[in-house]
Kinemage of the C-alpha trace (Angstrom):
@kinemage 1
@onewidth
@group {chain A} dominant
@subgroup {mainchain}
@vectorlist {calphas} color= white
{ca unk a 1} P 70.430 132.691 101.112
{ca unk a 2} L 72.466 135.670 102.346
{ca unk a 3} L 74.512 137.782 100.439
{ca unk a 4} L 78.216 136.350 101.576
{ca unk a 5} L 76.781 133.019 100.206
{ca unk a 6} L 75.515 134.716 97.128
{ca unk a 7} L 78.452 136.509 96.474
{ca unk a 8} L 80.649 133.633 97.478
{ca unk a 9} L 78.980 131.528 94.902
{ca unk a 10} L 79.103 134.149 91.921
{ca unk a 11} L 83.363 134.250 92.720
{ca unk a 12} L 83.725 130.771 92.483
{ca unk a 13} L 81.175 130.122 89.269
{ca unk a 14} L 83.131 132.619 87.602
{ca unk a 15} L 86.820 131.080 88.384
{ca unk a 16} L 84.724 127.973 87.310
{ca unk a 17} L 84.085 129.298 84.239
{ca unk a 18} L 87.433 130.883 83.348
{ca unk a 19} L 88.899 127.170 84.249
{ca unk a 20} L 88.140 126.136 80.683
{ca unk a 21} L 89.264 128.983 78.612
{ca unk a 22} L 92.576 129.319 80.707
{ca unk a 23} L 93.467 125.620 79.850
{ca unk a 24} L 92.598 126.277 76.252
{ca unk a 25} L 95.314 129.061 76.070
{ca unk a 26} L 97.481 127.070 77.822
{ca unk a 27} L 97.815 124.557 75.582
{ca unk a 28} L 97.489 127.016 73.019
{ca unk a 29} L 100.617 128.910 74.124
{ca unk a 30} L 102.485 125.391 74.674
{ca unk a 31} L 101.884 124.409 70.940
{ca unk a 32} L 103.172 128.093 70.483
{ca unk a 33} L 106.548 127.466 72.780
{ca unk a 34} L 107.411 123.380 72.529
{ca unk a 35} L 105.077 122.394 69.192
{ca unk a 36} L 102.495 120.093 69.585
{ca unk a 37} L 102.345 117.533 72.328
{ca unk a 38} L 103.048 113.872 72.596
{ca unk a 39} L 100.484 111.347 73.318
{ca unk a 40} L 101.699 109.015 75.792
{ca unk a 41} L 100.372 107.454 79.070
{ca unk a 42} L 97.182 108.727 80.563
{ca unk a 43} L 94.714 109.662 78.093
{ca unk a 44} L 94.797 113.677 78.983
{ca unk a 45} L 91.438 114.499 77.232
{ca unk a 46} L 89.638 112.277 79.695
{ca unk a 47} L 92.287 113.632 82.527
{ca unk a 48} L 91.571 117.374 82.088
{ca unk a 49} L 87.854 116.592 82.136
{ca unk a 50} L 87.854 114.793 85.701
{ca unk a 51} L 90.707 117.553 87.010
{ca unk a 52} L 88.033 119.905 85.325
{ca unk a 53} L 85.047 118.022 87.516
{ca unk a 54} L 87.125 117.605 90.568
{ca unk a 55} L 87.851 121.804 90.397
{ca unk a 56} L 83.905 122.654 90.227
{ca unk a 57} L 83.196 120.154 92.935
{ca unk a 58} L 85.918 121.862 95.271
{ca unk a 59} L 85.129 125.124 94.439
{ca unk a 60} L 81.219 124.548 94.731
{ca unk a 61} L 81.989 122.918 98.293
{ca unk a 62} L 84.465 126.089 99.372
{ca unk a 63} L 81.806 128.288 98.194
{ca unk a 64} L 78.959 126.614 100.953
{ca unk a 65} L 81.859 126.657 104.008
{ca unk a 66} L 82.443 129.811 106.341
{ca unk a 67} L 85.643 128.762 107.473
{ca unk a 68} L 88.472 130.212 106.099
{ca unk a 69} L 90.728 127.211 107.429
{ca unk a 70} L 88.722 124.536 105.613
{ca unk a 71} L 88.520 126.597 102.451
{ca unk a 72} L 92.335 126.746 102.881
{ca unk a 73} L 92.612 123.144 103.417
{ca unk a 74} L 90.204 122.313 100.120
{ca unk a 75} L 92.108 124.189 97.896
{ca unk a 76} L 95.334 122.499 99.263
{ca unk a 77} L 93.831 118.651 98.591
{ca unk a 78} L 92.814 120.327 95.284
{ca unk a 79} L 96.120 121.362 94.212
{ca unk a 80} L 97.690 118.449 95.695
{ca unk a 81} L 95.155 115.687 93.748
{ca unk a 82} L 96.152 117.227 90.874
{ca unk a 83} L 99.611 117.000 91.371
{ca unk a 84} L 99.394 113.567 92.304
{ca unk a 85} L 97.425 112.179 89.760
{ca unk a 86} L 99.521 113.940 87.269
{ca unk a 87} L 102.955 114.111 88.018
{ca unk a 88} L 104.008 110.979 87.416
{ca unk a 89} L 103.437 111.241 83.642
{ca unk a 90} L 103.163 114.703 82.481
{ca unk a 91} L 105.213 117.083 85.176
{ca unk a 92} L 104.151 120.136 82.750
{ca unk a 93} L 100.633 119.420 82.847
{ca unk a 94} L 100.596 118.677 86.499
{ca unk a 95} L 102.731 121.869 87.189
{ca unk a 96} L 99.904 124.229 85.038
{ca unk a 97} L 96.749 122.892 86.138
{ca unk a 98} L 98.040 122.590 89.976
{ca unk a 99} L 98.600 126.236 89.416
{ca unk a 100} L 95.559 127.200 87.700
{ca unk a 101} L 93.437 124.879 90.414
{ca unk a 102} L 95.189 126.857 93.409
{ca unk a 103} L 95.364 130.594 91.828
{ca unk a 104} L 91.782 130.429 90.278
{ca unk a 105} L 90.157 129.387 93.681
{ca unk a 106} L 92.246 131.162 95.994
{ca unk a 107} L 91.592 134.369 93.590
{ca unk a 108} L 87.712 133.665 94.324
{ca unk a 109} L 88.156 133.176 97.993
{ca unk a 110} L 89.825 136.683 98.146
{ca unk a 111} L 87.327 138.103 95.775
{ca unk a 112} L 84.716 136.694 98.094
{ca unk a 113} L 86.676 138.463 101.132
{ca unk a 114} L 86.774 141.160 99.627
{ca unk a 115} L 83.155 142.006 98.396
{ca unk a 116} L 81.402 140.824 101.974
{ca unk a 117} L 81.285 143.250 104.479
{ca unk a 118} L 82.927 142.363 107.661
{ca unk a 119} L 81.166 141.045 110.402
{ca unk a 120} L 81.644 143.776 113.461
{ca unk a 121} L 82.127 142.001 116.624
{ca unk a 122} L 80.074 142.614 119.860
{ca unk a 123} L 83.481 144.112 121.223
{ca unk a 124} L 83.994 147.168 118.866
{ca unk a 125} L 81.405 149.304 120.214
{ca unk a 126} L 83.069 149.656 124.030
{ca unk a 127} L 85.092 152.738 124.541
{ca unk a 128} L 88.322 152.252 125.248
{ca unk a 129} L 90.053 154.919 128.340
């Protein structure tokens, strides 16, 4: 394994990681702001552990790709099925974790960007009159 996959998988395991404890202050700062919540609809526990699931699974798979335009497009369906699977019933929850989804694994990708060298392309060593 190379060191841009290495590196690319460290970014993401870590935004995987801080997943959890973000959504626990979350809801900690809602109870803080609106008091606790109300319990209607989709059961959320269950709900926050497949959104929870469905983030490691995207963020796993835009860890193995190369392609900047399919990591783009991954976090996009990401933040999207979240959205739609949530906005129906709780707009505030759908709202926060579409958020969290999209700024934790576009946060990785850049980290990733910016820790790998560049590649240098066959063209940069001409000289140029």
């Amino acid at each position: 394994m190379n060191r841009q996959k290495l590196i690319s998988l460290a970014s993401h395991t870590v935004a995987s990681l801080i997943f959890p404890l973000a959504t626990g202050l979350g809801f900690q700062f809602y109870i803080t702001l609106f008091g606790p919540p109300l319990s209607r609809g989709v059961a959320i526990g269950l709900a926050v552990q497949l959104i929870f699931a469905a983030f490691v699974l995207a963020n796993a798979l835009i860890a193995m790709t190369t392609s900047m335009k399919v990591k783009i497009a991954l976090t996009s369906a990401l933040v999207i099925a979240n959205l739609t699977y949530l906005l129906p019933q709780h707009p505030l929850r759908a709202l926060f974790f579409a958020g969290l989804s999209g700024v934790l694994t576009l946060a990785a990708i850049y980290i990733t960007t910016r820790l790998t060298p560049e590649r240098k392309s066959s063209n940069s060593h001409q000289i140029k009159d």
